[in-house]
N, C-alpha and C positions, 0 to 999 in steps of 0.2 A: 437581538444578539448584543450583549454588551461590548462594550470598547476593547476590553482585556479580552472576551474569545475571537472576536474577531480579528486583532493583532493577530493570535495565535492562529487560526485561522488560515490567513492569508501567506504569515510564513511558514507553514505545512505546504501550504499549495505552493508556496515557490521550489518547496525542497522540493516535493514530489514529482511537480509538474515540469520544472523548468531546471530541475537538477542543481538547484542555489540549498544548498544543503547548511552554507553560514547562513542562511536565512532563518532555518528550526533551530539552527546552533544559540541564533541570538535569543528565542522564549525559551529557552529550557534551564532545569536548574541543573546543575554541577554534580547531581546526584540521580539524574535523569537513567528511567531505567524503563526497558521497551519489554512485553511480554508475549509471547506469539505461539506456535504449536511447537515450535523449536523447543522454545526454553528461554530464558534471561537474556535480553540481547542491551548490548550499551549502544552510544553516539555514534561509535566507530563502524559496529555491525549494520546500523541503521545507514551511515554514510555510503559503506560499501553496495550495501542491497538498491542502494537509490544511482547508485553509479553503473550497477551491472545491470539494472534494467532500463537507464538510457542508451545503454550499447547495445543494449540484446534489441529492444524496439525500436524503431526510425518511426517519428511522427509519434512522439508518446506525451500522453496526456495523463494528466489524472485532475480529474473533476470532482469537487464537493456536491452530493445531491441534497445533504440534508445533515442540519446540526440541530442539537435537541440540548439544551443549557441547561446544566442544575446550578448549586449554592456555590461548589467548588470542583466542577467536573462537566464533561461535554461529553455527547454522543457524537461522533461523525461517520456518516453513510457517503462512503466513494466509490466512484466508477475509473480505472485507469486502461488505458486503449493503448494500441499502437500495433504494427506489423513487425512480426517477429524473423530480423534480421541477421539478428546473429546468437548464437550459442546461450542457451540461459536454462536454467537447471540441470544441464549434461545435452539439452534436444538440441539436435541441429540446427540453425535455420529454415523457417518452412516457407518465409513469406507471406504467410496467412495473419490474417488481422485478427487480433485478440481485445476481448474483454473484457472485464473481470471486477466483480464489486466486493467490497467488504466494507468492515466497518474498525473505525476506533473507539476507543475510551479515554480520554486522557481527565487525566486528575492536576489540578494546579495545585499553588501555594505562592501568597504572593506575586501573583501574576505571569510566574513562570508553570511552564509545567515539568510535573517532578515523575510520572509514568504515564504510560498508555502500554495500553491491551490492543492487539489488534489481531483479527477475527478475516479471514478470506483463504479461500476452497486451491489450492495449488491444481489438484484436478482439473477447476474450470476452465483454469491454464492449457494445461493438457490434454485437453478434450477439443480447446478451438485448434490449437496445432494441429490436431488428428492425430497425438500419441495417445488418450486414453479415453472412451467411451463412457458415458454419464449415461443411463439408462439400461433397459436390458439388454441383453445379448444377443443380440442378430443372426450371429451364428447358428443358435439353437435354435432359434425360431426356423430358419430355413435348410434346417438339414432332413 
């Protein structure tokens, strides 16, 4: 991993992990632009989403499993955990420990990075809570 992903790197995993959010603030360019199942997200969408799922989870993690380096771009494969405490996409608190992998893209310039793509299942979310079911239907099977 060179010196430049790994800076980068390491301040993702602070924002993520440890909710130091000036941490991403300091690699990224001024033009930094996030892309997700949503739509277009900036700084600020990115700030909030890493704010609300410190509140939501107690004991939240998010781990690097795997980064993959190109010329001017990085793969990263994460894992983020934690017991869901309080209120986060409308669900109530369940208490149930969650969690959930996806992955990013981020593209630099200059040593900042200027986007990232980022790819993970809100389902799988929803599924550790016990509000939504991954697999077949249970129901039909036993009726």
């Amino acid at each position: 991993m060179s010196v430049n992903l790994d800076t980068i790197t390491q301040a993702w995993t602070k924002a993520w992990h440890d909710g130091d959010t000036a941490a991403f603030e300091s690699v990224i360019s001024p033009d930094y632009v996030r892309h997700s199942k949503t739509g277009t997200e900036s700084i600020e969408d990115v700030r909030r989403q890493i704010k609300e799922q410190h509140a939501a989870f107690s004991d939240f993690t998010m781990n690097v499993l795997d980064v993959v380096e190109g010329e001017n771009d990085a793969a990263i494969r994460w894992r983020s955990t934690g017991v869901h405490t309080g209120e986060y996409m409308g669900v109530p608190p369940t208490g149930r420990t969650v969690s959930v992998v996806g992955a990013s893209f981020v593209k630099f310039e200059d040593g900042l990075v200027v986007s990232e793509a980022v790819i993970w299942d809100p389902r799988e979310m929803l599924s550790a809570v016990g509000i939504w079911h991954l697999g077949h239907d249970t129901r039909k099977a036993n009726a």
